[in-house]
Backbone bond lengths (Angstrom), bond angles and torsions (degrees), N, CA, C in turn:
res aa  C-N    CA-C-N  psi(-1)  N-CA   C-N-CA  omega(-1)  CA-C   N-CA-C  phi
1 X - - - 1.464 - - 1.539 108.27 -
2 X 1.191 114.98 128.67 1.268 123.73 178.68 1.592 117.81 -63.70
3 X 1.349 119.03 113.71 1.619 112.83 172.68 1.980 106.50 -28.38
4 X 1.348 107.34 166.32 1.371 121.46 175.50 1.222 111.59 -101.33
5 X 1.745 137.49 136.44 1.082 141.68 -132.32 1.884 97.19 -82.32
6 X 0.927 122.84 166.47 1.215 93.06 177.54 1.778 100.40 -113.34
7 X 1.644 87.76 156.95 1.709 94.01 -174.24 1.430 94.88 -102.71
8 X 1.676 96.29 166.78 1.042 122.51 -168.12 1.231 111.24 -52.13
9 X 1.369 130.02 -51.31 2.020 119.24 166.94 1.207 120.28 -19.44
10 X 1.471 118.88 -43.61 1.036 122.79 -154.79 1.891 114.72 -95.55
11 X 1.560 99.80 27.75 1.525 101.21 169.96 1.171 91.98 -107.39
12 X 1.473 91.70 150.61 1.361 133.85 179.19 1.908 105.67 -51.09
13 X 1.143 126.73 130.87 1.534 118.64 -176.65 1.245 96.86 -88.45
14 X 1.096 136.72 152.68 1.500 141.42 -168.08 1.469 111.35 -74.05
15 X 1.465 118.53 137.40 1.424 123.80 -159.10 1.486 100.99 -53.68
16 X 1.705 103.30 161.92 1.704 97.34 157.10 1.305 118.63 -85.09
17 X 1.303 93.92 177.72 1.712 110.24 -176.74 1.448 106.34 62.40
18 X 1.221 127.22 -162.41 1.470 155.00 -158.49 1.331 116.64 -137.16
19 X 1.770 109.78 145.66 1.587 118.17 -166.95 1.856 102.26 -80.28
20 X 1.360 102.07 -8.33 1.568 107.56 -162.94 1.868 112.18 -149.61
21 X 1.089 123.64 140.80 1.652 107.58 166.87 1.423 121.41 -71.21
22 X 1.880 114.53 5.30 1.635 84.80 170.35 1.696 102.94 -107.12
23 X 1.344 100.22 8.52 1.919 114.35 179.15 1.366 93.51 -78.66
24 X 1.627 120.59 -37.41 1.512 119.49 -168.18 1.548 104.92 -73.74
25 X 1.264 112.89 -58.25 1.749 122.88 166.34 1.579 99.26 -27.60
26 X 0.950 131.08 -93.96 1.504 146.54 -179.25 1.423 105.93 -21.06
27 X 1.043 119.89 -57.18 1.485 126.08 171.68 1.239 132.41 -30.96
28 X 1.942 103.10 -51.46 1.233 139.14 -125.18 1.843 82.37 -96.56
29 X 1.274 110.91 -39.78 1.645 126.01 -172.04 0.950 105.27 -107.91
30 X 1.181 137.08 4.66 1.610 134.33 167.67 2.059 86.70 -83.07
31 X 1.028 110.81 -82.55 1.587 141.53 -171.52 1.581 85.21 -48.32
32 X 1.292 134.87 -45.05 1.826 110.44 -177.47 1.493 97.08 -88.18
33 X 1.328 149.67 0.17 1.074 116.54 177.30 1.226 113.65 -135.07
34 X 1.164 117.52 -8.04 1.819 125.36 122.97 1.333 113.53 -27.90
35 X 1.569 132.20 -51.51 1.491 135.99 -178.35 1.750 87.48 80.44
36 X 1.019 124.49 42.70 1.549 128.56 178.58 1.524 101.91 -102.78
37 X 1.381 115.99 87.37 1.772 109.10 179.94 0.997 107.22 -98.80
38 X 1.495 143.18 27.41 1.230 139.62 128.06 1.447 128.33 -48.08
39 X 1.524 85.99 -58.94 1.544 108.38 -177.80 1.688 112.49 -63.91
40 X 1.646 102.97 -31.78 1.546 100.17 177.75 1.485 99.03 -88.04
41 X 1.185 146.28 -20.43 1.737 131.85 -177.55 1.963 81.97 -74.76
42 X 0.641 134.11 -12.07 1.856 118.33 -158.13 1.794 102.94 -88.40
43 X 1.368 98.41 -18.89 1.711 105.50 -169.39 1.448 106.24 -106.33
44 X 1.680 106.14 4.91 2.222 95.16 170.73 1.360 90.49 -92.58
45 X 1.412 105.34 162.41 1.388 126.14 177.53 1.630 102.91 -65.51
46 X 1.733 100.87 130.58 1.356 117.20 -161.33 2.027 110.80 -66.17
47 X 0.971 97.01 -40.42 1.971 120.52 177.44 1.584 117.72 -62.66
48 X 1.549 105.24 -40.51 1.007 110.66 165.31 1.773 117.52 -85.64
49 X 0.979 127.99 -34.94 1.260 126.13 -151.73 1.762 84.91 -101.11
50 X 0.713 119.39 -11.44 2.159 106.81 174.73 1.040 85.44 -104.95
51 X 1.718 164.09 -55.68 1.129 124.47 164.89 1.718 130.62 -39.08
52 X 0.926 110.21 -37.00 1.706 108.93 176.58 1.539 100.89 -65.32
53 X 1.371 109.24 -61.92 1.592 114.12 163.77 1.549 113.43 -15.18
54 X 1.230 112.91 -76.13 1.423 125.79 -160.87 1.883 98.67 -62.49
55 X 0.679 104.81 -60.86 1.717 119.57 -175.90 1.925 100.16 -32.26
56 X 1.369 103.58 -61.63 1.514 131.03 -159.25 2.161 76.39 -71.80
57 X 0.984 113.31 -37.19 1.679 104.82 -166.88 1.445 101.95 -57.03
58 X 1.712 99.74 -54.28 1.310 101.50 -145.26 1.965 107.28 -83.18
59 X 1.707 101.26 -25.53 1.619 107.98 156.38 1.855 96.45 -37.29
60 X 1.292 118.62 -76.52 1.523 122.11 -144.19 1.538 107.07 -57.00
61 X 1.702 96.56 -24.55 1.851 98.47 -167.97 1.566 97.31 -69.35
62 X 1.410 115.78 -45.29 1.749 121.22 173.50 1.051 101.69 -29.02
63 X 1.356 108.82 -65.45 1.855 107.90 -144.39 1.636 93.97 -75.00
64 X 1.339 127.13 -31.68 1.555 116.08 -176.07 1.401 114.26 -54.79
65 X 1.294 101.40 -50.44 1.451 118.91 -168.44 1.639 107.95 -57.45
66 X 1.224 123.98 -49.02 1.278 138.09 132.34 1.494 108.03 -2.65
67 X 1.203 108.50 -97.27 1.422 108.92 -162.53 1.427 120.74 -119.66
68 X 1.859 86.39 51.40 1.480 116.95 155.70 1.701 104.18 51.17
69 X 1.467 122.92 27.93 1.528 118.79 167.45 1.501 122.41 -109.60
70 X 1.075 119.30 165.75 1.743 119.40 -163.86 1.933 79.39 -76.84
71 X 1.117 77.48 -177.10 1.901 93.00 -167.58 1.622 105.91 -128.08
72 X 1.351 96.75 131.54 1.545 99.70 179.14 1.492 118.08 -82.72
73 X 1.210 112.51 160.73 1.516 130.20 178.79 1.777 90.72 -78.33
74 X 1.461 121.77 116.66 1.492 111.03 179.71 1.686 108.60 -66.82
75 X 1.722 93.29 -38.40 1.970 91.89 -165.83 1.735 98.97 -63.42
76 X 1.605 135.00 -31.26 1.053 131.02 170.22 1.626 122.24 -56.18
77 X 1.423 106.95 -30.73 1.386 113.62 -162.07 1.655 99.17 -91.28
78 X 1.688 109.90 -48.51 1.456 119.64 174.37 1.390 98.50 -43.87
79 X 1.408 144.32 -51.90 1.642 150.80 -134.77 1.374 93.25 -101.66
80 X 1.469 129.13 -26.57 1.358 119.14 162.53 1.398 124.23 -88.03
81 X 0.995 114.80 -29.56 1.846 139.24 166.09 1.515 78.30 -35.46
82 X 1.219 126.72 -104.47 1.683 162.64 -130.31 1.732 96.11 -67.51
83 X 1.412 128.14 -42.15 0.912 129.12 168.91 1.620 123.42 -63.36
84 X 1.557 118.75 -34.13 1.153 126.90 167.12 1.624 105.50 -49.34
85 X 1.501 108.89 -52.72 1.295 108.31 -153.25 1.261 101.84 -105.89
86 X 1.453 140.22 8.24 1.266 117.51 125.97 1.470 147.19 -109.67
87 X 1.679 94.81 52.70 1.484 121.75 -174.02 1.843 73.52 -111.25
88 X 1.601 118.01 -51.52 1.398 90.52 -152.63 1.759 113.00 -87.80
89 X 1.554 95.90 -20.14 1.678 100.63 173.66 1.471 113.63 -125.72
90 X 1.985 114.49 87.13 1.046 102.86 -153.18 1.680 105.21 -90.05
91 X 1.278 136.49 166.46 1.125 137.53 152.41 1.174 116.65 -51.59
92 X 1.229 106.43 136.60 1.679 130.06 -159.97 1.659 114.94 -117.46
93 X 1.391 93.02 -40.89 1.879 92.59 176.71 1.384 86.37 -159.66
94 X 1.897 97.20 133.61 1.749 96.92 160.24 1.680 71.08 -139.10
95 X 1.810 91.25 144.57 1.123 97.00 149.89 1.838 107.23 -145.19
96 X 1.574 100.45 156.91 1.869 82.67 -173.61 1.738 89.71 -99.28
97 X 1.314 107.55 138.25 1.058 121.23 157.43 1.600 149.83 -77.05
98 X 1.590 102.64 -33.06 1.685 130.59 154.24 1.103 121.89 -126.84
99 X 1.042 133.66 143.09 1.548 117.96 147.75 1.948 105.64 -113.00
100 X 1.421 106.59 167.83 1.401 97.91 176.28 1.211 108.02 165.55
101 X 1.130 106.00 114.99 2.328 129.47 164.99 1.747 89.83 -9.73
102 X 1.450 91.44 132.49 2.059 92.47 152.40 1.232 103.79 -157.45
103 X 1.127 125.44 159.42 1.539 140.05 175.39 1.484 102.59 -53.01
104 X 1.494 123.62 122.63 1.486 126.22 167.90 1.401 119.75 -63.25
105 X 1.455 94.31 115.59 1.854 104.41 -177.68 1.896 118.01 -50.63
106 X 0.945 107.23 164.12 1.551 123.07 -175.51 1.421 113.19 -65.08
107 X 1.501 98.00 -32.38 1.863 115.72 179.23 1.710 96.25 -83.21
108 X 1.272 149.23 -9.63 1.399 134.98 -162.77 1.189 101.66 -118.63
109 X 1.724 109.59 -36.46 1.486 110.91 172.13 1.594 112.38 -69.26
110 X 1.356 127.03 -31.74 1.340 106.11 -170.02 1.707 96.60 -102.48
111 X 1.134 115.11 8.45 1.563 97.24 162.48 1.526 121.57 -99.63
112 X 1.367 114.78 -2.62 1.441 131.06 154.86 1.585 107.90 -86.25
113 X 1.004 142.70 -15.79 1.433 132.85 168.88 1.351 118.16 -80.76
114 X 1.635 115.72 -24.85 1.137 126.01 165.14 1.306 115.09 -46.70
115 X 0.850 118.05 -71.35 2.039 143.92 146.46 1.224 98.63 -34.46
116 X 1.567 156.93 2.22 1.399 104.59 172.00 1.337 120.49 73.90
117 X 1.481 125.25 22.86 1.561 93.97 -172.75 1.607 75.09 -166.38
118 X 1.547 118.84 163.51 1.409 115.73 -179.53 1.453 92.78 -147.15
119 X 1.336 116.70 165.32 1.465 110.49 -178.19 1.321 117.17 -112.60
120 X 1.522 128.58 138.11 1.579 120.93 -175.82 1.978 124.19 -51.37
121 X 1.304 112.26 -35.35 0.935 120.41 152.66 1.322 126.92 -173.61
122 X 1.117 117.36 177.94 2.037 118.52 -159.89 1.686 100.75 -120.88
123 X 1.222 111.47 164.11 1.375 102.69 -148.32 2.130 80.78 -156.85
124 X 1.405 124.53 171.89 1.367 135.44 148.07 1.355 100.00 -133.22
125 X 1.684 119.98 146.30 1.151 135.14 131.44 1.435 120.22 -104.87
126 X 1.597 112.11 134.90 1.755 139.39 -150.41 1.488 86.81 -92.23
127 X 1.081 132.90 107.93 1.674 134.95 165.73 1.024 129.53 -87.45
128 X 1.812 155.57 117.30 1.208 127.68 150.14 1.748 108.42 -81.15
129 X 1.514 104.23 141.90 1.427 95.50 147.21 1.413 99.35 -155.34
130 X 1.672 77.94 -171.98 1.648 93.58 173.75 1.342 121.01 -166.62
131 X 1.271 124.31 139.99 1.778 119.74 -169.26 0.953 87.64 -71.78
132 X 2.023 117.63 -159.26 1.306 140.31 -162.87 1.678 68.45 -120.89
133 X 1.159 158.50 -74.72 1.479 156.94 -157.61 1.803 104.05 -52.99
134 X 1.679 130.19 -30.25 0.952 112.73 172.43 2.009 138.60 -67.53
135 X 0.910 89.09 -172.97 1.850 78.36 -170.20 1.652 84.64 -125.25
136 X 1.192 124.65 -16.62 1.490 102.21 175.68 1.586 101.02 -153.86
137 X 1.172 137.86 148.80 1.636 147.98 148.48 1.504 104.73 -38.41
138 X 1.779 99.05 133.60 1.236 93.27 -173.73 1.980 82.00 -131.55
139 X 1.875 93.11 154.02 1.253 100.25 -179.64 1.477 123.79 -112.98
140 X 1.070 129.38 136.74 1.583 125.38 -158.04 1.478 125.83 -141.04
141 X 1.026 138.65 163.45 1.312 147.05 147.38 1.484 123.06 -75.38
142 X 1.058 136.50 113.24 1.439 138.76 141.53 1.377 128.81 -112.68
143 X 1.580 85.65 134.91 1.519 111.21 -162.74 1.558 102.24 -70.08
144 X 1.507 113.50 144.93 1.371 128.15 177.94 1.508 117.01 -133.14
145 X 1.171 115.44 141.28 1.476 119.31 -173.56 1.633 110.72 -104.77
146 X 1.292 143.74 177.87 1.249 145.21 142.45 1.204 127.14 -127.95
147 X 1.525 144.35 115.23 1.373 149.10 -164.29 1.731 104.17 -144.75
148 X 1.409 92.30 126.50 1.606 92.01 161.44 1.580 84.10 76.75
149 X 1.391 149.29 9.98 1.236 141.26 159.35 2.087 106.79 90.47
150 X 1.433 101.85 -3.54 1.306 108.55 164.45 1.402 118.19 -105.44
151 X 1.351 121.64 154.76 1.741 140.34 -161.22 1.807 94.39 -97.36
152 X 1.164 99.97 135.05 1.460 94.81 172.19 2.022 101.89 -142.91
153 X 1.461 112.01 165.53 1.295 89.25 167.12 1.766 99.03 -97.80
154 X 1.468 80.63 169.76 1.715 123.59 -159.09 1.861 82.55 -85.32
155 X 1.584 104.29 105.06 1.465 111.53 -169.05 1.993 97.19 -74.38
156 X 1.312 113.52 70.61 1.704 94.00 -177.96 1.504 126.09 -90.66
157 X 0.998 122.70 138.60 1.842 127.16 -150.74 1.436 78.93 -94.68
């Protein structure tokens, strides 16, 4: 019997993160000024950011249990959080200015060792932005990780 054709559900959703840090840059301002926080939870590093996940779960299950309320999904609640607030303060200008390889800091390496897991290499992309609530563009560094040969951002709390 011939397998069944496969339907469309059944493609693969496109990996996370990025093949490159200036694919990740690109992303990063497509997805913030889109106000797409799907698309921006999809580009932090996956190991790190479901551990924060899990942590933030099991805080919320406490406090329910506590005070006897059902318990929220945080990544549901975070994704509505973030959506509120960039409906009301949306990004106005990102643009990346560098991207570029750097030696992984002391703080990224030992919060991946915590985890078990280390990253192939660390990377910054140089950002301007600015909300619609700011009074001026501000310019920055964000930290980037690489695993599995894809760029993700460096999920830092």
């Amino acid at each position: 019997k011939a397998p069944a054709a496969a339907q469309p559900a059944d493609v693969e959703k496109p990996p996370a993160g990025a093949p490159d840090l200036p694919a990740l840059g690109k992303a990063l301002c497509a997805a913030g000024q889109g106000t797409d926080i799907k698309a921006l939870f999809a580009l932090f590093e996956p190991v790190m950011f479901d551990a924060q996940m899990n942590m933030i779960r099991e805080f919320l299950q406490s406090m329910a249990e506590e005070n006897g309320e059902p318990v929220q999904d945080p990544l549901e609640a975070a994704i509505k959080e973030f959506e509120i607030q960039a409906k009301e303060n949306p990004l106005v200008v990102c643009r990346i200015e560098n991207t570029a390889p750097e030696e992984c800091s002391e703080q990224i390496l030992q919060t991946y060792k915590d985890l078990n897991a280390a990253p192939q290499a660390c990377g910054s992309i140089t950002m301007t932005s600015k909300m619609k609530n700011d009074e001026k563009e501000i310019t920055e560094p964000v930290p980037a990780v690489q695993f599995n040969g894809r760029w993700f951002l460096f999920p830092a709390m």
